[in-house]
N, C-alpha and C positions, 0 to 999 in steps of 0.2 A: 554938767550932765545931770546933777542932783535937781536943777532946776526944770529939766527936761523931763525926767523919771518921774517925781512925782505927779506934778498931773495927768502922765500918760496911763498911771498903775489906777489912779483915780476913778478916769475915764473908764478904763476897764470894768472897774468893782461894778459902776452903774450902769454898766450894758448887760453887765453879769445878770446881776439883780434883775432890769429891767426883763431880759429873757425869763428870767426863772420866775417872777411873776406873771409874766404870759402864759408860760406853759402852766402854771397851775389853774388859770384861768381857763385856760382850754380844756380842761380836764373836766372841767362839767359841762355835762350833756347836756341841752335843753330838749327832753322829749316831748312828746304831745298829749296831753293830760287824755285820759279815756273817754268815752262818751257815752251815755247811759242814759235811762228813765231815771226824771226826778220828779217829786211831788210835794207840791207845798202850795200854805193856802194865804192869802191875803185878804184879810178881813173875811166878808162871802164867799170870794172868787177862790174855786181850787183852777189851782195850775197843773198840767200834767205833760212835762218839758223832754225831750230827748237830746241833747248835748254835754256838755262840757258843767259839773256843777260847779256852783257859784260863781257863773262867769253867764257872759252875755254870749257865750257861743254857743248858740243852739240853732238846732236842724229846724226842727217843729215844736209846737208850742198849742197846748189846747188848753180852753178855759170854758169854765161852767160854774153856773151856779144852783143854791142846791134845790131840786125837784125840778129843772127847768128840762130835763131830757135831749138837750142839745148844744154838742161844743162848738167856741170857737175858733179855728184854726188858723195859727200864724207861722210861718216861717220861710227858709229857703226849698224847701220841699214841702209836696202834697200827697194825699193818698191816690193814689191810685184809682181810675176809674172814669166813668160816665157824669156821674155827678159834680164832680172835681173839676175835669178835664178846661170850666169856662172860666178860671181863677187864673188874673198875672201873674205870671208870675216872675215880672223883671220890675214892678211897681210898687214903691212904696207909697203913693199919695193919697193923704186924706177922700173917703169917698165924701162930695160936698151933699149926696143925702142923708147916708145913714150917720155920718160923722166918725165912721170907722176906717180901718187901713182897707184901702181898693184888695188887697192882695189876701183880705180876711174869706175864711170858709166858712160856712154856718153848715152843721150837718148834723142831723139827729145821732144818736148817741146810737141808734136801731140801726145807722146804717152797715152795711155790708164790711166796711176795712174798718171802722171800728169794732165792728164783732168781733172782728180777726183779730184783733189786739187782745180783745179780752178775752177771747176765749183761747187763743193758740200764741200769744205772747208774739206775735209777727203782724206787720203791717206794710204791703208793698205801697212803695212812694215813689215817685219821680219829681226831679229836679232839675235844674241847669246841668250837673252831671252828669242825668242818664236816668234811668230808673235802679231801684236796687229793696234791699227789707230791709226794715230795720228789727231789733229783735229783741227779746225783753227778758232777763234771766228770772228763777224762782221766784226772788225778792222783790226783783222789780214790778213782776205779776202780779204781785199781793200789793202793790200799790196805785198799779194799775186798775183792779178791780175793786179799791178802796176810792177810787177816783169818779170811776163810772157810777156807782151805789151812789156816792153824793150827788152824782148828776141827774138822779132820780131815777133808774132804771137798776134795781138789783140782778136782773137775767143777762147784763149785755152780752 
C-alpha cells in the first residue's frame, strides 16, 4: 500500500502546485495601455502621433518639418472632410511616384481639422470604424501647439 500511497500523495502535491500557479497567473490582468497625443522629433522630422506611447500602435500619425507649413499624415484613420475623403484607406503600398505610402495625406497645417486640433484640442476623424474625435488633454495641447509652431505656422 506504501508503494501505492506515495506516488499517489506525489501526484497530488504537483496538481496542487500546478493549480496554484495558474491561478496566480490569472490574477494579472492584461489591460489596454491608454492612448494619447505624443510628440517627438527625429532628427528634422517632428512627429505628432496619437496612440499607444512607445509602441507602434497608433491611430494617426503627422510629420513636418520645420518652416515647411504642411503635415504628413499616416495611419488607420483620417480627418475628417472634403479634402481627405480621396485617401485609402485599406492601402498600404508604396506610391511608385511620389515614393511615399499610397495611404499618406499631405495637408497644410492652415487647414480646417488641423485648426481644430490646435485650437480646440479635438479633431474629428474617420476610419474602418466609423467616424468618431479624438481629443487632446491640457498637456497634450501644449505639445500640440509646439508641434504646429515647428511646422512653421505660430497661429494654427
Amino acid at each position: 500500500m506504501l508503494k501505492f500511497a506515495i506516488p499517489a500523495v506525489a501526484a497530488l502535491g504537483l496538481i496542487a502546485f500546478a493549480a496554484r500557479s495558474q491561478a496566480t497567473n490569472s490574477d494579472v490582468q492584461t489591460s489596454a495601455a491608454p492612448m494619447g497625443w505624443h510628440l517627438s522629433h527625429e532628427g528634422d522630422l517632428a512627429k505628432l502621433a496619437y496612440g499607444v506611447a512607445n509602441s507602434d500602435q497608433l491611430a494617426l500619425m503627422m510629420t513636418c518639418e520645420p518652416g515647411q507649413a504642411q503635415a504628413v499624415l499616416y495611419g488607420d484613420v483620417k480627418p475628417s472632410g472634403p479634402r481627405v475623403q480621396k485617401a485609402a484607406m485599406n492601402t498600404v503600398a508604396i506610391d511608385p511616384l511620389s515614393g511615399g505610402l499610397e495611404d499618406e495625406v499631405r495637408l497644410s497645417v492652415d487647414d480646417p481639422s488641423l485648426k481644430q486640433l490646435a485650437r480646440r484640442g479635438t479633431m474629428a476623424v474617420e476610419g474602418d470604424a466609423g467616424a468618431f474625435e479624438l481629443t487632446a488633454s491640457r498637456d497634450e495641447r501644449k505639445m500640440i501647439d509646439d508641434f504646429f509652431a515647428y511646422c512653421g505656422n505660430r497661429q494654427a
